[in-house]
C-alpha positions, -999 to 999 in steps of 0.1 A, spaced: 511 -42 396 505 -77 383 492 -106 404 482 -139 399 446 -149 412 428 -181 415 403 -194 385 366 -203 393 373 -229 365 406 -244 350 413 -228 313 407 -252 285 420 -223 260 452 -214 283 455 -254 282 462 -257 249 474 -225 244 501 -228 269 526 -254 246 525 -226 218 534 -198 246 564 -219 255 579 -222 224 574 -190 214 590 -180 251 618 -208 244 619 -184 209 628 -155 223 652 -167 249 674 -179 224 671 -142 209 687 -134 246 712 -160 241 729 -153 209 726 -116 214 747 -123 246 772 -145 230 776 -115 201 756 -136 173 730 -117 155 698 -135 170 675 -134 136 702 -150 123 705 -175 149 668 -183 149 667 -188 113 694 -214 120 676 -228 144 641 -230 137 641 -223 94 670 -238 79 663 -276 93 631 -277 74 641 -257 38 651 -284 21 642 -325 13 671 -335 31 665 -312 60 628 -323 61 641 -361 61 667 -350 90 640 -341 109 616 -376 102 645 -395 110 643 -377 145 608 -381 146 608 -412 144 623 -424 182 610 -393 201 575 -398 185 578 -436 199 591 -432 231 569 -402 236 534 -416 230 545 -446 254 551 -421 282 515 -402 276 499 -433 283 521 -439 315 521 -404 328 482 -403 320 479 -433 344 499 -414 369 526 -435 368 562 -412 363 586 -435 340 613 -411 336 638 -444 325 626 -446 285 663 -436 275 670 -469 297 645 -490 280 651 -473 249 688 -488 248 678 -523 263 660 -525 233 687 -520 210 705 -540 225 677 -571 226 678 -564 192 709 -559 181 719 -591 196 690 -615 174 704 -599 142 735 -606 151 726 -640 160 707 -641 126 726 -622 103 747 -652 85 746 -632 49 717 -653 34 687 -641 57 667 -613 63 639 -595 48 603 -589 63 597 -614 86 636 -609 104 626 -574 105 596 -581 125 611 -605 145 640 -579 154 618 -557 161 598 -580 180 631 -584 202 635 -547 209 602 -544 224 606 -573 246 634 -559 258 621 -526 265 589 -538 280 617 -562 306 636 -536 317 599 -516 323 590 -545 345 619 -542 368 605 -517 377 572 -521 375 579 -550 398 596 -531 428 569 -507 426 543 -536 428 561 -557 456 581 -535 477 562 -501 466 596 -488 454 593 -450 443 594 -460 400 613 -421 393 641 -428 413 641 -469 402 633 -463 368 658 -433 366 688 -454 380 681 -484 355 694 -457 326 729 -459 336 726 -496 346 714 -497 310 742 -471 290 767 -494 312 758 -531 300 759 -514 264 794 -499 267 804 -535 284 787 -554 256 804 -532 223 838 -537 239 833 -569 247 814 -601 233 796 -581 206 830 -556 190 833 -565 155 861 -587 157 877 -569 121 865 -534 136 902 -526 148 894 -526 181 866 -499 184 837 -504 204 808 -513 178 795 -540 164 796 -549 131 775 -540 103 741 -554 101 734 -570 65 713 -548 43 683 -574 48 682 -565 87 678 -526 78 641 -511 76 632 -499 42 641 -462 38 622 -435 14 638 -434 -17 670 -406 -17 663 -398 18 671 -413 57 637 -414 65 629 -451 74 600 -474 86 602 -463 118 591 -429 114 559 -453 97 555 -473 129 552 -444 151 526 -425 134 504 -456 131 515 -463 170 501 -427 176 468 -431 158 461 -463 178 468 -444 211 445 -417 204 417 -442 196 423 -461 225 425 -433 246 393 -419 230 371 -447 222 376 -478 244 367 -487 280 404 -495 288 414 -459 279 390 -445 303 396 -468 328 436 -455 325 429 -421 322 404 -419 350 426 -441 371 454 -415 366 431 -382 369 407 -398 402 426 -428 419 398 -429 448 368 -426 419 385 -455 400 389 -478 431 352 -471 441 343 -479 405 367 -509 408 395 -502 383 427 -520 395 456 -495 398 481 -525 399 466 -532 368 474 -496 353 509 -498 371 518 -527 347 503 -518 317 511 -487 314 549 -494 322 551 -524 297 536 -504 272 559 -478 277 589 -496 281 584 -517 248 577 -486 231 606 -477 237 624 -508 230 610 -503 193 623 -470 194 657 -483 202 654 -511 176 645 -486 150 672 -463 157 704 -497 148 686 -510 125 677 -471 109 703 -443 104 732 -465 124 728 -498 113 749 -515 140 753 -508 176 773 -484 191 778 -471 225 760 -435 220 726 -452 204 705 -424 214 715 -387 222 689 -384 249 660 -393 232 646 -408 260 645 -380 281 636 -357 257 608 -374 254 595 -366 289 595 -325 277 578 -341 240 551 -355 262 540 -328 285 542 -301 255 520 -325 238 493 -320 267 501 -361 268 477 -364 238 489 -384 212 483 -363 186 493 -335 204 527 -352 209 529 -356 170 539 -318 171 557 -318 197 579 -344 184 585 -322 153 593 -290 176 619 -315 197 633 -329 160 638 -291 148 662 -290 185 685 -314 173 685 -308 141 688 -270 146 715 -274 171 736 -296 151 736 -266 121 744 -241 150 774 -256 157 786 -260 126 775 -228 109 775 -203 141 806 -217 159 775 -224 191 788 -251 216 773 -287 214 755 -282 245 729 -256 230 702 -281 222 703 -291 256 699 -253 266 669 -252 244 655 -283 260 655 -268 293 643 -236 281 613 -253 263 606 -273 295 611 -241 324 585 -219 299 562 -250 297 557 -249 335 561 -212 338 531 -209 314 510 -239 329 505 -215 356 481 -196 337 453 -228 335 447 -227 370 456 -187 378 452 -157 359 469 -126 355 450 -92 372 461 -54 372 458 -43 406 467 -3 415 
């Protein structure tokens, strides 16, 4: 029979080689899964995982969910790196659409826009992602509030204030009554890629995923974070601040994923509405652990997540699948992450 022993040594090889066993786990569960709901599973796959990426428009599909996953995702590396667990981007993510959705509003009087109310809008989105981050942030820092639960609850406080704010004081007054906003002007949109969806944003987050990796890999503040999050004693001998950590690493995050938000109304929806993000923020948290919380790892992870949505969107429409199956391949993707994690710090032995 099989068991699992202890390593002398945790697997560098089984570490990087434990993302690619998940998916390809993830893979063959959904072979299980439309075998049991009488779909031919090649079929289903090819759906899934193939017919996303055959075409330009399919390939711009998935940039354009790149794009806030990639965003929100690097942010959380750095905070989970640190040891601090934000699991409230989607809650940042949509204070920041709302930040900015409100200064274009404000700004959009049909004559401005262009570069610099871009920046600024964007500008706004991170503000307001990195002030909802401090909230919590704050409690943790004061009153050594537990910043899961905190930063979890702030989602719905978030989701909330939105669904207020698009029926109320921001509904386009000519929009016959349904909760949205009106249209931002043209000059408040980030440039696209010509005869696709694929906007700036998609841009900004590579570039934000670069500078993560050379922060991380080649200044004194990265180490200082990462050791603070892998040693807590070692850094306070050594005299790194943890509050320190606590607050940048949350800011960062949560104006990361402000930007995130402000890409996505000002991107593919182009006014605010009260679904802005499918779950983007907490798909992020799986996007960040398959990425081994590298940045550059998360780069394909955020592809692998885009393919989800993408893929599930075509399942339902082309396979008759229910809307929840890129959820069920979420928390497939995420159980055979963990399953497979196993293996770094045990390893499989036949014993008679």
């Amino acid at each position: 029979m099989l068991e699992l022993i202890p390593r002398a040594q945790p697997s560098r090889l089984m570490a990087w080689a434990s993302p690619l066993l998940a998916v390809v786990l993830t893979a063959l569960c959904g072979v299980v899964m439309f075998m049991a709901v009488g779909k031919a599973p090649l079929d289903g796959l090819a759906v899934f995982f193939l017919e996303p990426i055959n075409s330009l428009r399919g390939w711009s599909e998935v940039g354009v969910k790149v794009a806030p996953l990639l965003l929100t995702s690097v942010g959380l590396a750095l905070c989970f790196r640190a040891n601090i667990f934000n699991i409230g981007a989607e809650g940042q993510l949509v204070i920041g659409a709302i930040v900015s959705g409100a200064v274009i509003l404000q700004l959009d009087d049909g004559t401005r826009g262009g570069a610099w109310m871009i920046t600024i809008a964007l500008f706004a989105g991170a503000l307001g992602g990195a002030f909802w981050a401090a909230i919590v942030a704050w409690l943790r820092d004061r009153y050594n509030a537990n910043e899961i639960l905190v930063s979890l609850m702030l989602v719905y406080v978030a989701e909330l204030l939105l669904s207020y704010l698009v029926t109320g004081v921001m509904r386009d007054p000519d929009g016959f009554g349904f909760p949205q906003s009106r249209l931002f002007d043209d000059g408040f949109l980030l440039p696209t890629w010509p005869g696709t969806r694929v906007h700036l944003g998609l841009l900004i987050a590579g570039v934000v995923a670069v500078l993560a990796w050379v922060f991380l890999s080649k200044m004194f503040a990265g180490f200082r974070l990462t050791v603070g999050g892998l040693a807590p004693m070692a850094a306070r001998y050594a005299g790194f601040s943890s509050r320190r950590a606590l607050w940048a690493g949350m800011l960062t995050s949560g104006a990361l994923a402000g930007v995130a938000g402000a890409s996505e109304i000002m991107g593919p929806i182009g006014q605010l509405t009260p679904s802005v993000s499918p779950g983007y923020g907490f798909a992020a948290i799986i996007v960040a652990f398959v990425g081994r919380l590298h940045p550059i790892g998360v780069v394909f992870a955020s592809f692998v997540m885009a393919l989800f949505y993408i893929g599930g969107e075509l399942s339902q429409t082309r396979l008759g699948m229910p809307s929840a199956i890129t959820g069920i391949f979420q928390g497939i993707l995420l159980f055979s992450l963990l399953a497979c994690d196993v293996l770094i710090y045990k390893q499989l032995r036949w014993r008679k």
